[in-house]
PyMOL Python script that loads the backbone (N, CA, C, O; Angstrom):
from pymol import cmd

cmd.read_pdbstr("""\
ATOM      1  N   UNK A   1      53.123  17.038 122.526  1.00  0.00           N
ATOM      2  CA  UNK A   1      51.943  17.830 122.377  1.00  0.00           C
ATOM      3  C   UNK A   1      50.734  16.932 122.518  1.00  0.00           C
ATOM      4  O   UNK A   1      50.844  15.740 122.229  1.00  0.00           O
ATOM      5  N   UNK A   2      49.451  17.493 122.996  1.00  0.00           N
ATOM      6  CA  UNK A   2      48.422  16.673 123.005  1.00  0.00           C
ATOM      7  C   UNK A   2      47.137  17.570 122.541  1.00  0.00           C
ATOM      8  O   UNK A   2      46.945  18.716 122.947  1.00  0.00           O
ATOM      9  N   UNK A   3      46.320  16.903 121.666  1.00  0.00           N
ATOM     10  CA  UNK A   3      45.396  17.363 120.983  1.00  0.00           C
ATOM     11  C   UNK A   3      44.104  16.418 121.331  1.00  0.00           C
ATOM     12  O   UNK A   3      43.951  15.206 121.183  1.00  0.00           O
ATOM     13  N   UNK A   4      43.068  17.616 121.947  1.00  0.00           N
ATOM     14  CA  UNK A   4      41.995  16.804 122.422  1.00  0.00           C
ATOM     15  C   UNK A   4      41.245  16.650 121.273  1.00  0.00           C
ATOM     16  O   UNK A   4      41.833  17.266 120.385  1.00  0.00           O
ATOM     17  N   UNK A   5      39.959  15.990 120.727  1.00  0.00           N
ATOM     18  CA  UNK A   5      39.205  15.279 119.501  1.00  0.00           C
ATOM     19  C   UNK A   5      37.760  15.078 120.754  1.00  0.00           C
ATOM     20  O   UNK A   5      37.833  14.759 121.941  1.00  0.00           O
ATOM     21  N   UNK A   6      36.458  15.430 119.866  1.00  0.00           N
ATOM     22  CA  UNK A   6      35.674  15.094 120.101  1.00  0.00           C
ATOM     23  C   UNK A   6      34.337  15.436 119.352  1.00  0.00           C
ATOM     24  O   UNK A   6      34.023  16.582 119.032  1.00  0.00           O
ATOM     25  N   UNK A   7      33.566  14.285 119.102  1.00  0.00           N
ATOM     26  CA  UNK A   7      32.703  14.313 118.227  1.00  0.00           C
ATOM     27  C   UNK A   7      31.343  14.053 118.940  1.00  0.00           C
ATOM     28  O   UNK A   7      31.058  13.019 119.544  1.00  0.00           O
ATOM     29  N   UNK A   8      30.515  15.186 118.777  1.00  0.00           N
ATOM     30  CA  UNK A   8      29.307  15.219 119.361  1.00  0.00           C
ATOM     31  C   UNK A   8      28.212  14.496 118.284  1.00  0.00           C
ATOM     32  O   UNK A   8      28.748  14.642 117.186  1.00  0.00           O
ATOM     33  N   UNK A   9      26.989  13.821 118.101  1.00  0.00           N
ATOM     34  CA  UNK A   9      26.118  14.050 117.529  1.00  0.00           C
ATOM     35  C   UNK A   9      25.666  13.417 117.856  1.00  0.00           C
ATOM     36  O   UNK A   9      25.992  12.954 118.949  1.00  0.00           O
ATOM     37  N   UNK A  10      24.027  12.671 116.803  1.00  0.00           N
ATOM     38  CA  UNK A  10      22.612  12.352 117.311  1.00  0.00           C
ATOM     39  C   UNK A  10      23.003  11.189 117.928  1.00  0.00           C
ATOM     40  O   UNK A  10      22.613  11.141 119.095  1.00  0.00           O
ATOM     41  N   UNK A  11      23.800   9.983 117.470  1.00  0.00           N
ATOM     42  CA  UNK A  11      24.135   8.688 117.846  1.00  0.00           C
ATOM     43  C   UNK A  11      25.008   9.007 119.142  1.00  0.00           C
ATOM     44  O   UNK A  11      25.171   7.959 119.767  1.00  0.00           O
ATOM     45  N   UNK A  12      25.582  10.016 119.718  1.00  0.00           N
ATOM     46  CA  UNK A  12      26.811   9.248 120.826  1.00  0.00           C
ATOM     47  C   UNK A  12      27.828  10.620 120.501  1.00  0.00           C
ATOM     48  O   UNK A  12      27.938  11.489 119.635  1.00  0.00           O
ATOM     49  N   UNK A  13      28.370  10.283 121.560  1.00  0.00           N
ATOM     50  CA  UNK A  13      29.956  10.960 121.588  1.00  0.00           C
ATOM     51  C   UNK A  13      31.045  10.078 121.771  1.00  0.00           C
ATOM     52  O   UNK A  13      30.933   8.949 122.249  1.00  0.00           O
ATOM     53  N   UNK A  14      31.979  10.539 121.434  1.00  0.00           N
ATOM     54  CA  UNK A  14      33.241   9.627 121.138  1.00  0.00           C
ATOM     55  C   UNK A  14      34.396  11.346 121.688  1.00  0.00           C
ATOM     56  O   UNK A  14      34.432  12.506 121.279  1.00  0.00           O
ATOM     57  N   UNK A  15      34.988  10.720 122.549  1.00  0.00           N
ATOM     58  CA  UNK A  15      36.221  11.930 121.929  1.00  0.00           C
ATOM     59  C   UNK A  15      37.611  10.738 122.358  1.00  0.00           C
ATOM     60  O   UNK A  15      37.572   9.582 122.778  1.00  0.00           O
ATOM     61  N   UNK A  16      38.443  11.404 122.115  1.00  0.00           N
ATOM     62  CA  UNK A  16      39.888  11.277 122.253  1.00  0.00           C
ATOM     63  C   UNK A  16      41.145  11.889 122.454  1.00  0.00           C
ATOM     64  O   UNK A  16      41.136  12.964 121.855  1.00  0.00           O
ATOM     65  N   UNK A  17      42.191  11.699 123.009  1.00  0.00           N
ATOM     66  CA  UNK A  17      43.223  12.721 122.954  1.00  0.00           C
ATOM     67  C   UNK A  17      44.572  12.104 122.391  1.00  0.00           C
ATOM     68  O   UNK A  17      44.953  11.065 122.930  1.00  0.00           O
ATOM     69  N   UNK A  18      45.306  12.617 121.402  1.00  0.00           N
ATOM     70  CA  UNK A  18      46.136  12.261 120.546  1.00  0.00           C
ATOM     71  C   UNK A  18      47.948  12.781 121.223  1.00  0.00           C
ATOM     72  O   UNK A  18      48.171  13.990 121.260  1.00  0.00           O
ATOM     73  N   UNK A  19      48.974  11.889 121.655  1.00  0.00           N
ATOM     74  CA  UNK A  19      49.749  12.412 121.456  1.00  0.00           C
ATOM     75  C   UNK A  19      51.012  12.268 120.982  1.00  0.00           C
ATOM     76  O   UNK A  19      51.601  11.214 121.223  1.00  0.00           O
ATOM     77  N   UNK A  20      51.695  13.369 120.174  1.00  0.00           N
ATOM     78  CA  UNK A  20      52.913  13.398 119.416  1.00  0.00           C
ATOM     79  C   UNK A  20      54.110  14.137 120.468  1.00  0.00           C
ATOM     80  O   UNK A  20      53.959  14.914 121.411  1.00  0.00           O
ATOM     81  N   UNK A  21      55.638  13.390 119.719  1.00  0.00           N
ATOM     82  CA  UNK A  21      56.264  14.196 120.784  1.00  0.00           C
ATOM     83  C   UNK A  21      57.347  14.560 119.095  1.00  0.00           C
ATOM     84  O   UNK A  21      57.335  13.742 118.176  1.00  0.00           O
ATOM     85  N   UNK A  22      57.977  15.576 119.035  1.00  0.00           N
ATOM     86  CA  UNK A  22      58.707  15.960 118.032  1.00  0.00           C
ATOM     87  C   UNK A  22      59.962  16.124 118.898  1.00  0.00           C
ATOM     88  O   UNK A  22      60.095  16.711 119.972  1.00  0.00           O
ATOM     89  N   UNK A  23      61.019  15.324 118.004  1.00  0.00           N
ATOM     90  CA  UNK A  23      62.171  15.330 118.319  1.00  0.00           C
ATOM     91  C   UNK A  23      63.037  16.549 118.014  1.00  0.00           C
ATOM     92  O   UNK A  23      62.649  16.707 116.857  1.00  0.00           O
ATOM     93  N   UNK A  24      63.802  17.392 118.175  1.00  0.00           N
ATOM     94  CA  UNK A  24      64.715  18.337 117.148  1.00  0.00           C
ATOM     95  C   UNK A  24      66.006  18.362 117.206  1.00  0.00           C
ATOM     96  O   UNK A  24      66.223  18.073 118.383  1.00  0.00           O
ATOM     97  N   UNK A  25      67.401  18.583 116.500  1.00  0.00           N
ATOM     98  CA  UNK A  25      68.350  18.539 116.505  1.00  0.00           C
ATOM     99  C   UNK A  25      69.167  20.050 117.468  1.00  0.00           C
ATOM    100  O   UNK A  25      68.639  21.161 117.515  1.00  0.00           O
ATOM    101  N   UNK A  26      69.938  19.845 117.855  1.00  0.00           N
ATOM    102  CA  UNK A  26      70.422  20.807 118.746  1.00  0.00           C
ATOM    103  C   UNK A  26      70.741  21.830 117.773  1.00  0.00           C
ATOM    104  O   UNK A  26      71.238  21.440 116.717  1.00  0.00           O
ATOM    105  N   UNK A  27      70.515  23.260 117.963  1.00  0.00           N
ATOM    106  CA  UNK A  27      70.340  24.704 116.920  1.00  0.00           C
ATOM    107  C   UNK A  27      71.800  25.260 118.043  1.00  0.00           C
ATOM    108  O   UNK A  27      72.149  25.265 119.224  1.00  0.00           O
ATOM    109  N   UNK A  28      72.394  25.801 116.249  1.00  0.00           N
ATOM    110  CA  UNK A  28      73.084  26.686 117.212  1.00  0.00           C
ATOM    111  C   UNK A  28      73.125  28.065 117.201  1.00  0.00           C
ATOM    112  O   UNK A  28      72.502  28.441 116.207  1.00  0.00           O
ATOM    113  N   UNK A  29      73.519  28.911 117.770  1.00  0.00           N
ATOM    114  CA  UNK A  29      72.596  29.875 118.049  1.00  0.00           C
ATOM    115  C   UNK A  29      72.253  30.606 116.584  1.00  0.00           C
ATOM    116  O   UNK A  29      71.109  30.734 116.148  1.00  0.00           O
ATOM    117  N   UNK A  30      73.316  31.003 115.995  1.00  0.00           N
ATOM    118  CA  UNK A  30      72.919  31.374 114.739  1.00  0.00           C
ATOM    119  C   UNK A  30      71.777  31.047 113.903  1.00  0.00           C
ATOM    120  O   UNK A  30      71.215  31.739 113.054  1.00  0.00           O
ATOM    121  N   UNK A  31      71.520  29.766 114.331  1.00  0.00           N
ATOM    122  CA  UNK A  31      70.755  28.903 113.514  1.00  0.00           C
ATOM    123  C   UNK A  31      69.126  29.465 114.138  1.00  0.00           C
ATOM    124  O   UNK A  31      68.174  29.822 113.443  1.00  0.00           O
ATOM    125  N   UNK A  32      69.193  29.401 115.638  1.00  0.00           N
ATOM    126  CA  UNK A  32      68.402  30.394 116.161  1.00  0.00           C
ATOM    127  C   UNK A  32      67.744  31.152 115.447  1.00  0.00           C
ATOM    128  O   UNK A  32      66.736  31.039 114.749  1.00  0.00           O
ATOM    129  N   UNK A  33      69.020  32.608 115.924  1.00  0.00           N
ATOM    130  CA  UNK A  33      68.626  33.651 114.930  1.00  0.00           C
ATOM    131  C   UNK A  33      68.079  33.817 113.656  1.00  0.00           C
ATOM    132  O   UNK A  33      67.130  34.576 113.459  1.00  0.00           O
ATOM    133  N   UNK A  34      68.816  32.909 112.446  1.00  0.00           N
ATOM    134  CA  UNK A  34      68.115  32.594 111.649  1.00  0.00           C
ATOM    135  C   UNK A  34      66.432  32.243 111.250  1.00  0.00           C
ATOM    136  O   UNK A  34      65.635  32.601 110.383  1.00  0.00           O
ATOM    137  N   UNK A  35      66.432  31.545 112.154  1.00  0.00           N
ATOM    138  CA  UNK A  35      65.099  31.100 112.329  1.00  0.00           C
ATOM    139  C   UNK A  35      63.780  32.039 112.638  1.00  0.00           C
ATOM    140  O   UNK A  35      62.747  32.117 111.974  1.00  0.00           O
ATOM    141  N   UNK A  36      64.086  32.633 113.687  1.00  0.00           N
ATOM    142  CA  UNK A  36      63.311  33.518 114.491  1.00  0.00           C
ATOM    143  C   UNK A  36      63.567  34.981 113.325  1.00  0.00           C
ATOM    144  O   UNK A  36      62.717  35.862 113.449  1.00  0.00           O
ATOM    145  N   UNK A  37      64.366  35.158 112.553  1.00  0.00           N
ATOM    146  CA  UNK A  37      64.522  36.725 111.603  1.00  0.00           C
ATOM    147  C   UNK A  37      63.618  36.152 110.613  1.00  0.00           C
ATOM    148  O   UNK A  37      62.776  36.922 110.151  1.00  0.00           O
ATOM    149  N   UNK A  38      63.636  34.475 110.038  1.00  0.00           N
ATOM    150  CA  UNK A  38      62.785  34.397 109.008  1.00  0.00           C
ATOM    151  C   UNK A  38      61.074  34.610 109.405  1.00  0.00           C
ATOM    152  O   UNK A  38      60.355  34.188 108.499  1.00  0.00           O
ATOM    153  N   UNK A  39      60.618  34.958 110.122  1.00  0.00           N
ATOM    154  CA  UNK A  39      58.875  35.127 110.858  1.00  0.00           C
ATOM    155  C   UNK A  39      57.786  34.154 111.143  1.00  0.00           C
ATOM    156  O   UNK A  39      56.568  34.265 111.282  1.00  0.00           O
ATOM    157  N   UNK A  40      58.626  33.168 111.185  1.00  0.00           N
ATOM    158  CA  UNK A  40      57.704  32.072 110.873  1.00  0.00           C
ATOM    159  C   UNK A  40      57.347  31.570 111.996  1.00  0.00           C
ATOM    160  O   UNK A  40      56.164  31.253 112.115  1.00  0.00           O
ATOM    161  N   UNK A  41      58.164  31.388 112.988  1.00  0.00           N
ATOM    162  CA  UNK A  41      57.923  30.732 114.007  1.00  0.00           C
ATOM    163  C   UNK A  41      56.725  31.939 115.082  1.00  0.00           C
ATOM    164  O   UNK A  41      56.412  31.618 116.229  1.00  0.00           O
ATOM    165  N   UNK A  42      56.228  33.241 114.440  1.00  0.00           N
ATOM    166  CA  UNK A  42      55.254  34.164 114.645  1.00  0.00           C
ATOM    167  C   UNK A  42      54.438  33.943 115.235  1.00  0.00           C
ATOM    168  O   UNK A  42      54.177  34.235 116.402  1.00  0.00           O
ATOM    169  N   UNK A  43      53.622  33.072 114.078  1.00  0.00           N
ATOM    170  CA  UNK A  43      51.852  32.840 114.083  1.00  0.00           C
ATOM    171  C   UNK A  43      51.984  31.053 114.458  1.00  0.00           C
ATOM    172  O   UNK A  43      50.911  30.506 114.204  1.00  0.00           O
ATOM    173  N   UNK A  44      52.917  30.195 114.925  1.00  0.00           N
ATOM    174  CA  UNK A  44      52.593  28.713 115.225  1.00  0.00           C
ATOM    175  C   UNK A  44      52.808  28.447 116.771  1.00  0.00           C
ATOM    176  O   UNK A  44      53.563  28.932 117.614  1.00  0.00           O
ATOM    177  N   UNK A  45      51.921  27.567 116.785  1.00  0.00           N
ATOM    178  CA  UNK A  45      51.687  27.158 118.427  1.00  0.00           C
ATOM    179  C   UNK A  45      52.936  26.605 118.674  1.00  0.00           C
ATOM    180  O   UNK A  45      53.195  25.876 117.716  1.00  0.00           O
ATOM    181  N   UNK A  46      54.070  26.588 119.692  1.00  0.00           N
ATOM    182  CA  UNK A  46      54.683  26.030 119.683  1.00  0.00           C
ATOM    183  C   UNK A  46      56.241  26.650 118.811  1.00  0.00           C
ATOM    184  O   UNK A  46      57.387  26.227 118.663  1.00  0.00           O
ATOM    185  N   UNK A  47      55.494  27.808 118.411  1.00  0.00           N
ATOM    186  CA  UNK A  47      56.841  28.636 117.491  1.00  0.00           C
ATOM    187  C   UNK A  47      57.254  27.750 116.446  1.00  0.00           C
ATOM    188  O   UNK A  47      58.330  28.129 115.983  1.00  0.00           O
ATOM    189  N   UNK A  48      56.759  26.583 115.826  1.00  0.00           N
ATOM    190  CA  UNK A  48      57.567  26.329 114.481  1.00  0.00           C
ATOM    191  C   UNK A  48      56.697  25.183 113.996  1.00  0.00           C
ATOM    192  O   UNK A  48      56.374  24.252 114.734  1.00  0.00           O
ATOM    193  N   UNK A  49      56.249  25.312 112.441  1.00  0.00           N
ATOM    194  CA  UNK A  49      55.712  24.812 111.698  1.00  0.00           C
ATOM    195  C   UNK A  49      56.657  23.378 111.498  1.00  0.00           C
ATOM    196  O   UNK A  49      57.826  23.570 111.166  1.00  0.00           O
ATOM    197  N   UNK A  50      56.387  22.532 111.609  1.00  0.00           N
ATOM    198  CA  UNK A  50      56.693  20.908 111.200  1.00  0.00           C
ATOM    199  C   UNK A  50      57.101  20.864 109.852  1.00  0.00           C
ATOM    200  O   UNK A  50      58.104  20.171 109.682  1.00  0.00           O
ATOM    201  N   UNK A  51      56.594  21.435 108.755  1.00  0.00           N
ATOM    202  CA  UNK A  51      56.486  21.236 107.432  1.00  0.00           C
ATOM    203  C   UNK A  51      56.655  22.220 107.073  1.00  0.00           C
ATOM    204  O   UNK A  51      56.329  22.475 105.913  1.00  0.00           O
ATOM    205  N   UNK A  52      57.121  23.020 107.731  1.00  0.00           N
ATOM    206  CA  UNK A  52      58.446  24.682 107.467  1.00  0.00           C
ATOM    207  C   UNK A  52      59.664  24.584 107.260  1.00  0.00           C
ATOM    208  O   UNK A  52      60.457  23.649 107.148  1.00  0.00           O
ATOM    209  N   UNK A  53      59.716  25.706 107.222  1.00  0.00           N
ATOM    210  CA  UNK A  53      61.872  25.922 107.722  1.00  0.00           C
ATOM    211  C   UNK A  53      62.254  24.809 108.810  1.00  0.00           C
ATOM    212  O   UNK A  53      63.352  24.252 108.828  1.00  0.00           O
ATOM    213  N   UNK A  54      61.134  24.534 109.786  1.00  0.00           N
ATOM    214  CA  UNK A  54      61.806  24.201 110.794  1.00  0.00           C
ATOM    215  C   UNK A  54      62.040  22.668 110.793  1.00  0.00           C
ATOM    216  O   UNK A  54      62.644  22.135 111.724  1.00  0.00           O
ATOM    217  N   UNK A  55      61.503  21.885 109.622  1.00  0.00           N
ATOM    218  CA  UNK A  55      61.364  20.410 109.617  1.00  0.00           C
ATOM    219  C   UNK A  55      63.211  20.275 109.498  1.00  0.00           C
ATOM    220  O   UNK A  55      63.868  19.417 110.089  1.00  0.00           O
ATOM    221  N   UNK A  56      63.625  21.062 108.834  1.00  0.00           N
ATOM    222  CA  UNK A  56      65.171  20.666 108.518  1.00  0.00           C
ATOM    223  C   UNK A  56      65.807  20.381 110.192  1.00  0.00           C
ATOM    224  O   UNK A  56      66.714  19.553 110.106  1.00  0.00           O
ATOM    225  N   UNK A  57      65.633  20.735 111.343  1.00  0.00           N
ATOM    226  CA  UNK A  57      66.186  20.359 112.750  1.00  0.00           C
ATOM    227  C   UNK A  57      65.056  18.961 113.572  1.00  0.00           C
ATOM    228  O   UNK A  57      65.186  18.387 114.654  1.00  0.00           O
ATOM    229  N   UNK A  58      63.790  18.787 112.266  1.00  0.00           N
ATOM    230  CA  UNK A  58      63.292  17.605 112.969  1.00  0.00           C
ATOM    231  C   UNK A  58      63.943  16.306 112.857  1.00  0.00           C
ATOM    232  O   UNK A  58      64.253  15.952 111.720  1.00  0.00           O
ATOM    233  N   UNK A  59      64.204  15.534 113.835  1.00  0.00           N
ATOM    234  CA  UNK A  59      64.894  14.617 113.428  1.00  0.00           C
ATOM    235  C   UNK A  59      63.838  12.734 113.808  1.00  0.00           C
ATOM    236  O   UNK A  59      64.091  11.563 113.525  1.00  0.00           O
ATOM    237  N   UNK A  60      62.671  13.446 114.560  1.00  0.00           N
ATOM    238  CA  UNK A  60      62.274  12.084 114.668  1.00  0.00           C
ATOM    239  C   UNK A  60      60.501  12.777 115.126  1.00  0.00           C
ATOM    240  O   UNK A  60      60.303  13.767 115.830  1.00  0.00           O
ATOM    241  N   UNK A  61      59.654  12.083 114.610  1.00  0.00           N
ATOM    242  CA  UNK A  61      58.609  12.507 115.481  1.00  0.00           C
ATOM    243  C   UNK A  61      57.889  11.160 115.935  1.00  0.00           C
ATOM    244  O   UNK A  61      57.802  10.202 115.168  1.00  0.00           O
ATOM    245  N   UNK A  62      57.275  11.145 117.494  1.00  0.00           N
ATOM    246  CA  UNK A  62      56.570  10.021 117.630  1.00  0.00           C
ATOM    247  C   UNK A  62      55.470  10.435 118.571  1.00  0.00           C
ATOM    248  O   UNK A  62      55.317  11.159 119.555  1.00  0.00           O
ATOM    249  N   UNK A  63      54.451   9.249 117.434  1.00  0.00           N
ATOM    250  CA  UNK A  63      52.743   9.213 117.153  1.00  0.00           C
ATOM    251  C   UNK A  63      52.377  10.491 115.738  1.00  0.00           C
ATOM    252  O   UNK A  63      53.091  10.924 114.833  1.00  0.00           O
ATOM    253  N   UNK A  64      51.225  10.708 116.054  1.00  0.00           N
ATOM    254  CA  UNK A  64      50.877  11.355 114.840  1.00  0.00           C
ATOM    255  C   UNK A  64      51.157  12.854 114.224  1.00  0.00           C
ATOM    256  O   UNK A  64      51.130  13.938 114.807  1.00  0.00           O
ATOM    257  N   UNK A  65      51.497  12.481 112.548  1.00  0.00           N
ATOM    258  CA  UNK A  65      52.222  13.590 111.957  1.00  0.00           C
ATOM    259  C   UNK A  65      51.405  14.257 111.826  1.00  0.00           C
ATOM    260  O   UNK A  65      51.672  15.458 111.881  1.00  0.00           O
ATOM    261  N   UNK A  66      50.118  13.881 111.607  1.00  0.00           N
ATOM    262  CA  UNK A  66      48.943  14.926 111.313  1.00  0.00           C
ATOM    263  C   UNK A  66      48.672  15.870 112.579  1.00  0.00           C
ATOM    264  O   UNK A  66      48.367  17.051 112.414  1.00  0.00           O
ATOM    265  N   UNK A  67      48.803  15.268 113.916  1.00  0.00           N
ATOM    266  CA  UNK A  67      48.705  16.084 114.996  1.00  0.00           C
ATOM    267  C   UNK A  67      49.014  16.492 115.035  1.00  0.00           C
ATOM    268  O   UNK A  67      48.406  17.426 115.558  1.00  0.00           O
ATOM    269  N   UNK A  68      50.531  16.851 114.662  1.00  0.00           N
ATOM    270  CA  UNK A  68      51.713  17.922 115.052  1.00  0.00           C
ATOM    271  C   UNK A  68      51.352  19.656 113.763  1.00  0.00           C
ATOM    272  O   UNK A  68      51.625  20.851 113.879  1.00  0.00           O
ATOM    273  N   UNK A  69      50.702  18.893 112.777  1.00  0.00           N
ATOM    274  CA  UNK A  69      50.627  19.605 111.482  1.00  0.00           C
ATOM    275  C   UNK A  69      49.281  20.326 112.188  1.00  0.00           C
ATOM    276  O   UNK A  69      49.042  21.527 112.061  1.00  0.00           O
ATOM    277  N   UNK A  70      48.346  19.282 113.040  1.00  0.00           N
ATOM    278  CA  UNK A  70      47.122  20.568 113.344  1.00  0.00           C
ATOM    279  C   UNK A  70      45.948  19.550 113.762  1.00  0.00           C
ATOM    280  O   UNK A  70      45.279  19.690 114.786  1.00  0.00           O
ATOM    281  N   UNK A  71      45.826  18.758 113.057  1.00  0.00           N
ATOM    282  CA  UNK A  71      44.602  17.842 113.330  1.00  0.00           C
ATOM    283  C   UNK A  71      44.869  16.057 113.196  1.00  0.00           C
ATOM    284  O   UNK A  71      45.479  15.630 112.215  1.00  0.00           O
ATOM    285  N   UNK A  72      44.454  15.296 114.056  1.00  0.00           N
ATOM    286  CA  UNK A  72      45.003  13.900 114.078  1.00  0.00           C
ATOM    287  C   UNK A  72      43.825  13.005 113.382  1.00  0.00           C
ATOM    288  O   UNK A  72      42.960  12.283 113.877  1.00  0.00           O
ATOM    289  N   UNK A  73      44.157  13.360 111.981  1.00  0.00           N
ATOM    290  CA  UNK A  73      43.078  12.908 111.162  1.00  0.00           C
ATOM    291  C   UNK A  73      43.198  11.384 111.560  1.00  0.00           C
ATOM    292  O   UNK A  73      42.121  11.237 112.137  1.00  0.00           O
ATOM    293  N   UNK A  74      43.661  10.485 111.602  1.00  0.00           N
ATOM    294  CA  UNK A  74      43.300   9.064 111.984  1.00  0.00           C
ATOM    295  C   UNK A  74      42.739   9.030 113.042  1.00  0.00           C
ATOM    296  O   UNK A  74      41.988   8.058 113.115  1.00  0.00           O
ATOM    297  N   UNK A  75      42.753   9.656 113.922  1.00  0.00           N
ATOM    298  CA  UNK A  75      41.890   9.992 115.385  1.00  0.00           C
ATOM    299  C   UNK A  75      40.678  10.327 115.269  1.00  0.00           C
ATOM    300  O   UNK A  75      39.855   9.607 115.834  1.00  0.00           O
ATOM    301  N   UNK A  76      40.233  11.438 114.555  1.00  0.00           N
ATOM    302  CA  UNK A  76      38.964  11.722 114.171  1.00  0.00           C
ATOM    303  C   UNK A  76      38.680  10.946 112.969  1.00  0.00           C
ATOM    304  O   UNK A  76      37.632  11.366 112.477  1.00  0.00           O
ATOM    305  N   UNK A  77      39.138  10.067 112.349  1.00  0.00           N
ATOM    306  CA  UNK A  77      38.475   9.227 111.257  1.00  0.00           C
ATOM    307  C   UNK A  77      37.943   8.147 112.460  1.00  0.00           C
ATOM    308  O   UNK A  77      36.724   8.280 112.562  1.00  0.00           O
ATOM    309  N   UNK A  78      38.323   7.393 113.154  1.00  0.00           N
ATOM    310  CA  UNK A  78      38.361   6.237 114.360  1.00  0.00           C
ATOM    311  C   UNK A  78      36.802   6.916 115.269  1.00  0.00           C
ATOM    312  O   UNK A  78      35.746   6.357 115.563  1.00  0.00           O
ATOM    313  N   UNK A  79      37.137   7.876 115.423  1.00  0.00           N
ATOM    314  CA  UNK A  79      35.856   8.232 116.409  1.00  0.00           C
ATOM    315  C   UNK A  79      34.809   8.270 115.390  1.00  0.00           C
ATOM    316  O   UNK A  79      33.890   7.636 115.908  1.00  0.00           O
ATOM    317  N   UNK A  80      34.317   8.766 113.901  1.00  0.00           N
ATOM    318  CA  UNK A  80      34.034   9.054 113.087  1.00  0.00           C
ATOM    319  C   UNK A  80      33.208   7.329 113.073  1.00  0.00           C
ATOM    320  O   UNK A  80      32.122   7.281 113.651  1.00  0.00           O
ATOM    321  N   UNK A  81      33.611   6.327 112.585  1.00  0.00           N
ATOM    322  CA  UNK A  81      33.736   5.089 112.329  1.00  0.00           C
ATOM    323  C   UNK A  81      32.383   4.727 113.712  1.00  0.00           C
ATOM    324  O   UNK A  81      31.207   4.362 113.709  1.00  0.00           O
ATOM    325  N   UNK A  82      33.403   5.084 114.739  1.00  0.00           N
ATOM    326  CA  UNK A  82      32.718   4.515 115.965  1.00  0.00           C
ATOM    327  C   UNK A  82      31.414   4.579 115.702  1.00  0.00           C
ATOM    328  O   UNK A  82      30.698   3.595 115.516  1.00  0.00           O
ATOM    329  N   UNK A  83      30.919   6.202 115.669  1.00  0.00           N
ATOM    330  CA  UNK A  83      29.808   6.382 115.192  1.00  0.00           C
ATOM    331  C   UNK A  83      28.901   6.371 114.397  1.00  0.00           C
ATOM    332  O   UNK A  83      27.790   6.898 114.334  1.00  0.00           O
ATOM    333  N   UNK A  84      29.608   5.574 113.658  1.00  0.00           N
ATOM    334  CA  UNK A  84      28.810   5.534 112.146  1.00  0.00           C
ATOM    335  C   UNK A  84      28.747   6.468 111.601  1.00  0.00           C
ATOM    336  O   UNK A  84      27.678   6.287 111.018  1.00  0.00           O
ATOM    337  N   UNK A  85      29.125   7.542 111.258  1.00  0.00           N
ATOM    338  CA  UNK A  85      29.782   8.397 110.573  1.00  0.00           C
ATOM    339  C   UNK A  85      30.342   8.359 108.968  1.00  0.00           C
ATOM    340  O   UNK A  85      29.958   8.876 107.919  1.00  0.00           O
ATOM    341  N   UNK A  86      31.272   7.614 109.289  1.00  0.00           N
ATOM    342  CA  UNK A  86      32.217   6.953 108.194  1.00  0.00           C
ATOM    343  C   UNK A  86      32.090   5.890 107.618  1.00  0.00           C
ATOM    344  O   UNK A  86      32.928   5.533 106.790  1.00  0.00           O
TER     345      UNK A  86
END
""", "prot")
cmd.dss("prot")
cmd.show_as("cartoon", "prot")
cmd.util.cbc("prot")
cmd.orient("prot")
């Protein structure tokens, strides 16, 4: 997944793009079903919350956990900094 970042203001812009790749364990179909009857995978980009039901088939994630969750807070702290911000 890749999550673009960018910080406008009086000093400068800074942006960035962050990316995570989430590993998952092979589902079998039941496990599927399961999944998809509990509603969750509904309302998330990507059909499944990280820090849901669905973390139990994560088996590895690489770069940032916060990205995958929604926002790559060390990314926007870094641009933040740049600017004097932080």
């Amino acid at each position: 997944m890749l999550t673009g970042v960018c910080v406008y203001c009086a000093t400068g812009v800074r942006q960035a793009v962050e990316r995570s790749v989430v590993r998952f364990s092979a589902m079998s179909d039941s496990e599927i079903a399961s999944y998809v009857a509990s509603g969750e995978p509904r309302d998330k980009a990507g059909a499944y919350a990280i820090q849901g039901l669905a973390s139990k088939f994560v088996v590895g994630v690489e770069g940032s956990y916060s990205n995958v969750v929604g926002l790559p807070v060390s990314t926007l702290y870094a641009l933040l900094r740049e600017l004097g911000l932080a």
